[in-house]
C-alpha positions in Angstrom: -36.7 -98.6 51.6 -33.1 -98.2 52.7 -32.3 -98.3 56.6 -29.1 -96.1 55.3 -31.0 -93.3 53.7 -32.2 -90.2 54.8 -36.2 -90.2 55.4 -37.1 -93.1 53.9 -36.2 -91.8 50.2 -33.0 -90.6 51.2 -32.4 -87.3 49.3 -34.4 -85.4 51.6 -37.0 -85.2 48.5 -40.7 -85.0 49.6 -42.4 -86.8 46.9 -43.7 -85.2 43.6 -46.2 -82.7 45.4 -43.0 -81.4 47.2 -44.8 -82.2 50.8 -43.2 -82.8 53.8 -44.0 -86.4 55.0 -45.1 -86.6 58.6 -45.6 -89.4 61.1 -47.3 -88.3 63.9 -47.4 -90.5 67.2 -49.9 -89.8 70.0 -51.8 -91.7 72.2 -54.5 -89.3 73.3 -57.2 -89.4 69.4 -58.0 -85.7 70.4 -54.7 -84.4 70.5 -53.4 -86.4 67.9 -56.1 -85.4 65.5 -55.5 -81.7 66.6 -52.2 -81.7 65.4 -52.8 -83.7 62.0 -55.2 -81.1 61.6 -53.0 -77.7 62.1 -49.8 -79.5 60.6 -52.5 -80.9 57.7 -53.1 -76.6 57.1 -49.6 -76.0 56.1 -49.0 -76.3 52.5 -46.0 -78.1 52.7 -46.5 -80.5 55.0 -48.8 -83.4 54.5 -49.4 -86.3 57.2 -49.3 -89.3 55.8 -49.2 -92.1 58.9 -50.6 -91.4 62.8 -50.0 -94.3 65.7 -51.5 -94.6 68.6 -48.9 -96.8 70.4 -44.7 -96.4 70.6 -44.6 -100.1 69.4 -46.0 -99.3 66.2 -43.8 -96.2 65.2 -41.1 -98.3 63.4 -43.7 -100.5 61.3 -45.7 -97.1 60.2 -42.4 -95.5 59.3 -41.6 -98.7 57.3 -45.0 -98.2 55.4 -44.7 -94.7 54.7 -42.5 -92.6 52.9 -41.8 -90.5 55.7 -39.2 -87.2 56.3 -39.7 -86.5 59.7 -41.7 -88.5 62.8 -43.4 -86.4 65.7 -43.5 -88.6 68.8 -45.0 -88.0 71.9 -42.9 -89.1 74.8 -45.7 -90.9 77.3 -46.8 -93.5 75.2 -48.2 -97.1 75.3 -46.1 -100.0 74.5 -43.0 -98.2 74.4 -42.4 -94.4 75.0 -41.2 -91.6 72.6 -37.7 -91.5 73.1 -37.4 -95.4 73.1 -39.4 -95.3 69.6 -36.9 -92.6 68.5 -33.7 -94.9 69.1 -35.6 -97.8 67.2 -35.8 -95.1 64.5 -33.0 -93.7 64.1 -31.7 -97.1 64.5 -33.4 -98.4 60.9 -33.1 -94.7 59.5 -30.5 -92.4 60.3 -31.6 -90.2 58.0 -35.2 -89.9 58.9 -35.6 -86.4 61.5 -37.4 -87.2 64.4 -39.4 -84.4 66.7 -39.9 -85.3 70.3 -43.0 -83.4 71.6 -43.5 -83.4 75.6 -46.1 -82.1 78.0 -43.3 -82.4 81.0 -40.4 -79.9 81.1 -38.6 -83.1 82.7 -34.7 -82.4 82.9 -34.0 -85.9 81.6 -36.1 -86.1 78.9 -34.1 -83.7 76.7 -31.1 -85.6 77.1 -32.5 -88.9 76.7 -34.5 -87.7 73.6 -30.8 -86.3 72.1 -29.2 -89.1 72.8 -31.7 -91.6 71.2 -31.3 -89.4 67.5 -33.9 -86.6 68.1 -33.5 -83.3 66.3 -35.9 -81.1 68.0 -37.6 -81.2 71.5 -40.6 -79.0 72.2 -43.7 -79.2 74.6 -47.1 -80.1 72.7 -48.9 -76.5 73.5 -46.3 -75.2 71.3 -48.0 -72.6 68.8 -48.9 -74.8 65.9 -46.3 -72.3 63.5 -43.4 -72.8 65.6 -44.0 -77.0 65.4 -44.3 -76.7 61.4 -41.8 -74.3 61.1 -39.8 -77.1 63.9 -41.0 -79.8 61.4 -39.1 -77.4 58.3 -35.9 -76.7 59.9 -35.2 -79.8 61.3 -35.4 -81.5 57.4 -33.4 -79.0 56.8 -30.4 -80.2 59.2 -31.1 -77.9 61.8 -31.7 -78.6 66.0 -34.5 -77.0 67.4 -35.4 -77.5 71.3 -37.6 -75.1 73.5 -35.5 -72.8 75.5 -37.6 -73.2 78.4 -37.1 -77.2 78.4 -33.4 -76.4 77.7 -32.9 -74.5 80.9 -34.8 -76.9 83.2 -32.8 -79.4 81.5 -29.4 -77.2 82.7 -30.7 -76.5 85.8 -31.6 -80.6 86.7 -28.0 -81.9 85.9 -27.3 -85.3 84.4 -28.7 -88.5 85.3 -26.5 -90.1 88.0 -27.8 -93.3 86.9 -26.6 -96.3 85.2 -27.8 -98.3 82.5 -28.7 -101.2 84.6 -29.7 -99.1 87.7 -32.7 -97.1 85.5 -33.6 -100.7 84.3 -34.5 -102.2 88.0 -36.3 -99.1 89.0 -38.4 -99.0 86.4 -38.4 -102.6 86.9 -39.5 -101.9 90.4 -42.1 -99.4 89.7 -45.1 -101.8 89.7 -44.2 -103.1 93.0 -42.0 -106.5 92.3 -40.4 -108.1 94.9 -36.3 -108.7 94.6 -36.8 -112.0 93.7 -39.7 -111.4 91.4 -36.9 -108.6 89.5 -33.9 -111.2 89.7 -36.1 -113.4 88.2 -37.5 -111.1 85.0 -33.7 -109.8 85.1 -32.1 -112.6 84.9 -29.8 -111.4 88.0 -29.0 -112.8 91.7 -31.3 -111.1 94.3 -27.9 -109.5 95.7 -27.7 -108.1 92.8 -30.9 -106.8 92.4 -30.7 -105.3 95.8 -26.9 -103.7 95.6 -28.6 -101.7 92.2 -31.4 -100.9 93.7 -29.6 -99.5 97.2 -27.1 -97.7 95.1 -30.1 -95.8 93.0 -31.8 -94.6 96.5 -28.1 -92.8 97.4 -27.5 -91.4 94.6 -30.9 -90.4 94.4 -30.4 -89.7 98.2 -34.0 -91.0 99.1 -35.2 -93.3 101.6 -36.5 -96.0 99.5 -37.4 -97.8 96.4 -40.3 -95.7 95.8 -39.2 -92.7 96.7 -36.3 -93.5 94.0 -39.3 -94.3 91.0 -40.9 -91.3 91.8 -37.8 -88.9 91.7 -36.7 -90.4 88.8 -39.4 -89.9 86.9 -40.1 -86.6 88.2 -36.4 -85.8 86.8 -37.0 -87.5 83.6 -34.2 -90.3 84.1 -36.3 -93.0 83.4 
């Protein structure tokens, strides 16, 4: 398999039967096996690979000959739009569908920044994600107009790079020096970040900060 080529076949062929190869990624067995299911109806679409875990997106897409990945955003071991960088990353070619319970603001921008090619909420009609699954194989963009509003309407992150990293960092309670320590930074640091995230985020504290920031999608 080359990291160069589109899917993992690179001509955008689906294998002999002429199937769409999926890889679906979804943490919750019931929802996940929903989908396989409904996509699994279409006769053009076949599911070949289904994770569990974010962590294991890039191996399964490595074992399968797969066109286009599904990926649900919240996620153990890494989240959706992190497992879409790492793939589009190996395969540039290989179409990637962010799904999404949360109309979070960020989330669309993250998720189009990290390679996706459509963004849609998991409820979606199961037509409208195979017919999603189709067109974006087919070079297109597809993103729910609702999501694309909110996303409009919530602005860009004000964040940095670093300043996303210590708050989410920070979200399990760490001290400053227990984050300068994982982070490989001064505690002065750790605190000029972290006091610089709660005015821009014009909150009151730390947690306050995590829990906008997620709410807005940003981290």
């Amino acid at each position: 398999m080359s990291s160069g080529n589109g899917g993992n076949s690179g001509n955008g062929d689906s294998g002999a039967d002429g199937a769409i190869k999926v890889l679906l990624a979804e943490d919750q067995s019931m929802v996940r096996e929903a989908l396989a299911a409904l996509l699994g109806l279409e006769p053009d679409i076949e599911v070949v690979a289904q994770v569990a875990r974010g962590d294991e997106v890039l191996a399964a897409a490595r074992a399968q000959d797969v066109d286009v990945a599904l990926l649900d955003i919240e996620m153990p071991g890494m989240t959706g739009i992190e497992a879409a960088a790492e793939l589009h990353a190996a395969f540039p070619g290989l179409k990637v569908v962010v799904l999404t319970t949360f109309g979070r603001p960020g989330y669309l921008r993250s998720a189009m920044e990290a390679g996706a090619s459509a963004f849609l909420v998991k409820d979606a009609p199961a037509a409208q994600l195979a017919e999603a699954v189709r067109k974006v194989l087919a070079g297109e963009r597809v993103i729910d107009p609702t999501l694309a509003a909110a996303a409009l309407a919530g602005g860009a992150n004000p964040l940095t790079d670093r300043e996303r990293e210590i708050l989410r960092a920070a979200a399990d309670g760490a001290t400053n020096a227990e984050l300068a320590a994982a982070l490989h930074l001064s505690q002065g640091t750790v605190r000029n970040y972290l006091s610089t995230a709660i005015q821009k985020l014009a909150v009151r504290n730390r947690a306050e900060a995590v829990r906008v920031a997620r709410d807005k999608g940003w981290l």
